[in-house]
N, C-alpha and C positions, 0 to 999 in steps of 0.2 A: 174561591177567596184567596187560596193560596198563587193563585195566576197571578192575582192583582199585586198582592203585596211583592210579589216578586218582580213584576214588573217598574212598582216604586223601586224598588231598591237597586234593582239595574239602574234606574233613570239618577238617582242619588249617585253611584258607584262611576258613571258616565261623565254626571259634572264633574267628579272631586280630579277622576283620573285624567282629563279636558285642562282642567288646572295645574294638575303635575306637571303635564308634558311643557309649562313654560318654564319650569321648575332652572334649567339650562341656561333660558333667557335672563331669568329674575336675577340666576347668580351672575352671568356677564354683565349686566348693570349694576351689580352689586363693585364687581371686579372694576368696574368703569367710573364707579360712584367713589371707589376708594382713592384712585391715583386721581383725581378730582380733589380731595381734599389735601394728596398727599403735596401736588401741584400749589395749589392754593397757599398752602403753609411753608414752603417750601427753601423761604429765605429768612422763618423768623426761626431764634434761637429758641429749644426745647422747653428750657426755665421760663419763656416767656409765654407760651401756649399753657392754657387752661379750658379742658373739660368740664361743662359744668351740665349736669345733668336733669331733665326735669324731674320734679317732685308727682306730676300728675302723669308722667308717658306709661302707654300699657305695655305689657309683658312682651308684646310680641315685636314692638318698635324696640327697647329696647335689646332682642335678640339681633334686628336690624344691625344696628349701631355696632355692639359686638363683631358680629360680620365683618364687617367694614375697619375695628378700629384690629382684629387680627390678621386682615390682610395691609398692616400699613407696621412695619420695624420700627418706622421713625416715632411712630405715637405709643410705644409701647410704655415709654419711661414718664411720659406727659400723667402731670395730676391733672384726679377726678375728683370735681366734689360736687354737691346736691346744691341746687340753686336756693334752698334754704339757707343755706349756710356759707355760699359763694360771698368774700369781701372784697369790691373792684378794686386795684391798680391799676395806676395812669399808663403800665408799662406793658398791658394785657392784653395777647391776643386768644381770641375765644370761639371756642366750640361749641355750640348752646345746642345740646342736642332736644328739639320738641318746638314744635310751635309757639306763639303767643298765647297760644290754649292751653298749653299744658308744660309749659316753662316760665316762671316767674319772670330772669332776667330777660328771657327772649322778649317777654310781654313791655318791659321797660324799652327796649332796642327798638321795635317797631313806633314809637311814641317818637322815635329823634328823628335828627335828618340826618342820614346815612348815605356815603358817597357811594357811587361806581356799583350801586346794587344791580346783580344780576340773579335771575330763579333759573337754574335748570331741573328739566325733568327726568330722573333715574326711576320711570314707574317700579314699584309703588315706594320710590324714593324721593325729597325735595333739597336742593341742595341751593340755599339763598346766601348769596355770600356779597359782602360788602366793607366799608371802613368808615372810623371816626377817628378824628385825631389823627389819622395815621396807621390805629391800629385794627387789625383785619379781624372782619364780625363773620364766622358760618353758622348759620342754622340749618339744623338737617334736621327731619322730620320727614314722616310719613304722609302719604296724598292723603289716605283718609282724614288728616286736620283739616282738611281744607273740604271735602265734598262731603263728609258728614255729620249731621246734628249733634249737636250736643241736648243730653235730656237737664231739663229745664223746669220741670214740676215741682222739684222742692224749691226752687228759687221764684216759682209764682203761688208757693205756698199760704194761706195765712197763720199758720204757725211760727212763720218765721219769727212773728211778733215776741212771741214768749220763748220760741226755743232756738241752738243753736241751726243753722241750713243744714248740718252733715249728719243731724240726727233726726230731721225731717220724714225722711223714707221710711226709718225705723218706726216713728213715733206713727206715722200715717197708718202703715202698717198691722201694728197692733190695734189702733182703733177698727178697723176691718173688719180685724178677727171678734174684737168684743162683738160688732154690730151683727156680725154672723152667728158667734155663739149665741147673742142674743135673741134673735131667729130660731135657734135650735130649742133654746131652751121656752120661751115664750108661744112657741108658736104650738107648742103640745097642750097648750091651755088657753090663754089669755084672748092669743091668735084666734083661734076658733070661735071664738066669739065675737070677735071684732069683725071677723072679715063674714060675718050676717050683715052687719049693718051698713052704714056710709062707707066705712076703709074696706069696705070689699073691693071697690075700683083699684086698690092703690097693693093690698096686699095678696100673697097666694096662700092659698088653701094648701094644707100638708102632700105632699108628692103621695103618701098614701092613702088619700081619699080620694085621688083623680083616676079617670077612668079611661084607658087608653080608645079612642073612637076607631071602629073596623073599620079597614081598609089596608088595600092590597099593599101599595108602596107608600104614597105619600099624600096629604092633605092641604088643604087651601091655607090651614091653621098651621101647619109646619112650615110654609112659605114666607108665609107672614110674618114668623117667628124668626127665621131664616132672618131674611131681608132686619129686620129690626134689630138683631145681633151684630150684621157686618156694619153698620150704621152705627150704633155706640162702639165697638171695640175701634174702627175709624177716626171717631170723633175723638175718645180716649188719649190712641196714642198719638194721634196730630197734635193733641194740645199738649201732651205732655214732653215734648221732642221738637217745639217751635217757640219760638219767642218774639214775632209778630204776625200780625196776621194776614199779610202775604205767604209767609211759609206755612200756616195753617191748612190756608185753605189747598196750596199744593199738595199738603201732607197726609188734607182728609181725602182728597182723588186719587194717590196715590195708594194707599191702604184701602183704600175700598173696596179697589182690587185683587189687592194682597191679601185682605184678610179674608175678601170672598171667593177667590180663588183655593185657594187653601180650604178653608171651610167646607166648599161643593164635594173637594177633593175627598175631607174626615167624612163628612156625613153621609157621601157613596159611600164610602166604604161601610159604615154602618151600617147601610141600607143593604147592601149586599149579604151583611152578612147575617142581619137579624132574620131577611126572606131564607138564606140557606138554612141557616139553624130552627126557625120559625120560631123564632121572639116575637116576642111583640115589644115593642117599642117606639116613643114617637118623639123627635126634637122640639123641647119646649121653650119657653121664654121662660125666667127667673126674676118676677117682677122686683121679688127684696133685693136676689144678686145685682141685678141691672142698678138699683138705686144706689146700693152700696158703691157699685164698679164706678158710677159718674160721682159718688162724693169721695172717693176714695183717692182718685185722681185729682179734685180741687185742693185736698188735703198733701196731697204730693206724691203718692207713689200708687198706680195703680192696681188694686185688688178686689178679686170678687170673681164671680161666676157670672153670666151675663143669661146662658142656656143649662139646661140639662137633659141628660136622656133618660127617659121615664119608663121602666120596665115594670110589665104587669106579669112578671114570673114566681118562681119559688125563691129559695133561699140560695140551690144548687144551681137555678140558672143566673143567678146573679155572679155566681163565681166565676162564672164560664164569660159571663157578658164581662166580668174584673180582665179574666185573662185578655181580654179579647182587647179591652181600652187599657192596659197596659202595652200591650205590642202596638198598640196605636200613637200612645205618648213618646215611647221610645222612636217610632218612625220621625215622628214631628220634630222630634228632640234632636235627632241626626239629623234632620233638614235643617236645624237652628244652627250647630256645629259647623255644616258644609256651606252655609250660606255667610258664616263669619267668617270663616278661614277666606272663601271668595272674595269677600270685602277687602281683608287685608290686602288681596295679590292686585284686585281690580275695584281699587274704592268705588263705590255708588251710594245713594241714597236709599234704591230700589231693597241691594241685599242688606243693607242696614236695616230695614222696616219688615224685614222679612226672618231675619233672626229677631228681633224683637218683639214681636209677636208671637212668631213659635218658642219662645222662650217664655212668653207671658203666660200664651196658652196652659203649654208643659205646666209651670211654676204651680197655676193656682189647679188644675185636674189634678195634679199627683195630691193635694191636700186632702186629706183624710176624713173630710166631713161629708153628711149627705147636703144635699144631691149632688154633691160631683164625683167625679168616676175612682177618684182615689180610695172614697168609702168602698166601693167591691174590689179595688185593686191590692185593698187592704187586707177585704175580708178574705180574697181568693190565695194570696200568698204574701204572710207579713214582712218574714226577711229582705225577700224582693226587694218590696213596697221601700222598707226604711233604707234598705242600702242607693236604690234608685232615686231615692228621696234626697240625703243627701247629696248626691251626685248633682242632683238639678238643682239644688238649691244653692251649692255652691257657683254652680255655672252662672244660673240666674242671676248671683248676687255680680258677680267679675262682669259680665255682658251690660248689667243692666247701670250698676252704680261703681263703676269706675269713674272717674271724673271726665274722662273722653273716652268716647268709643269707637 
């Protein structure tokens, strides 16, 4: 087991250092992107340049910008202010740093007719420069505005009726959580009675009345279960990361992949390592998570368990099985990290859907409830647990509900 994990982490340590090495390039384009703007501006007087910065660019565009505005003397003294609170003059020339996505003014500027507009590409730099009036428009922005989705599920929310879009995610959210506690606690009574009758189709039977079926690796019923996982968590994040349905349906073939990809990758491993330890254990479907996980996403931010892994051990081997899906989440968690950081150098869709996922993933396992892995990652070491805990949750939060990503 330990061959394999090491092997991921070679292969992790491979891409990030693959990425470094253009590290030299990124900044010559950086170096190349500056005297670009310093050229551009070159004839207008300092008091007449205004920075105006977007309200919605993420952390690492504006580190971009930075770059750029410390390799330029002449921009040093130039005012910066927030496109909230930017008031035009007819005498202005402007630096709108962020796309139409995530700059207010910039979103006004694209709406006119703009002379002599020209796009150069400084990957992972955009440098659109143009005039009105007379006076000279640059926006700079990052390629990822351009090649990757904006998430879109609080905005096809039906809450939005009653509540504001930006407390959407939150408000979704916590309903989740009810629908889950509700599970936990219903399901020690009420459940068990219900699911004799008709709503046995629909509900499951407590994780501790089921019975692990013998056999060596794998079943026809883990397959099935399998395949039915990559298929909602697909469906999931397509809809919540598209806003029509042309990008849908590229969004659910492309994750289909991603998610089953990934998935084959977690559940080897699992399988490896329950045969060496000799667990028993088997990948199950979560019929209430699965329900939860598709209303939870209509509702606007997706949450839930979709699977779980079902150990028929003691109390001590559950801690072991804890240890074992915490160094799993952490793996996942560093693929989320390596695959964002690659977006920013080499925008794509691909690695966008690929941190999003392994973010999702992470986000709801580390949660503390059964059946998901967080409950033995809990029981097996708490400090861990909560400090790891935070950690994701913050990430999650920055990855997933920044206003662009």
């Amino acid at each position: 087991m330990r061959k394999i994990y090491s092997i991921i982490l070679l292969t992790l340590l491979l891409i990030s250092s693959t990425y470094a090495l253009d590290s030299a390039l990124i900044k010559q384009k950086m170096t190349d992107a500056s005297a670009d703007v310093e050229k551009f501006f070159n004839n207008c007087p300092k008091e007449q340049i205004v920075i105006v910065i977007g309200s919605k660019i993420s952390i690492e565009d504006q580190l971009i910008f930075n770059i750029i505005k410390k390799n330029l003397n002449s921009m040093q003294a130039i005012s910066i202010v927030k496109d909230k609170d930017y008031i035009k003059k007819n005498t202005d020339h402007i630096v709108l740093v962020g796309s139409d996505r995530t700059n207010l003014i910039s979103k006004n500027f694209v709406t006119k007719e703009l002379n002599n507009r020209t796009k150069k590409d400084f990957s992972p730099l955009i440098l659109d420069t143009s005039s009105v009036n007379g006076n000279k428009i640059m926006m700079l922005y990052s390629k990822k505005e351009v090649t990757n989705q904006v998430n879109s599920a609080a905005a096809k929310s039906p809450l939005n009726i009653i509540i504001d879009e930006k407390y959407v995610p939150a408000v979704a959210t916590l309903l989740s959580l009810f629908l889950l506690y509700l599970w936990q606690i219903l399901g020690k009574t009420s459940f068990d009675l219900i699911s004799e009758s008709v709503a046995s189709k629909f509900l499951d039977n407590r994780a501790s009345k089921k019975k692990i079926k013998k056999h060596e690796h794998i079943n026809k019923y883990e397959i099935l279960a399998f395949v039915i996982y990559v298929i909602i968590f697909a469906w999931t994040i397509a809809y919540g990361w598209s806003d029509n349905s042309t990008d849908f349906w590229y969004l659910f073939k492309l994750n289909l992949v991603i998610v089953g990809v990934i998935s084959f990758v977690r559940e080897g491993a699992r399988l490896l390592f329950s045969n060496k330890h000799k667990f028993k254990s088997e990948f199950r479907l979560w019929r209430w998570g699965s329900i939860v996980t598709i209303l939870s996403t209509f509702l606007g931010n997706t949450f839930s368990l979709v699977s779980y892994t079902l150990l028929d051990e003691d109390e001590k081997d559950e801690k072991r099985f804890g240890k074992y899906s915490y160094f799993l989440a952490i793996l996942t968690f560093l693929f989320a990290i390596i695959a964002y950081i690659v977006n920013i150098v080499t925008p794509s869709v691909m690695w966008q859907m690929m941190f999003v996922f392994c973010m999702l993933i992470v986000f709801i396992e580390m949660f503390p409830m059964s059946p998901m892995p967080g409950y033995d990652i809990r029981k097996w070491n708490f400090p861990v647990w909560i400090i790891s805990y935070v950690v994701v949750f913050l990430a999650y939060v920055y990855m997933n509900f920044t206003a662009y990503v």
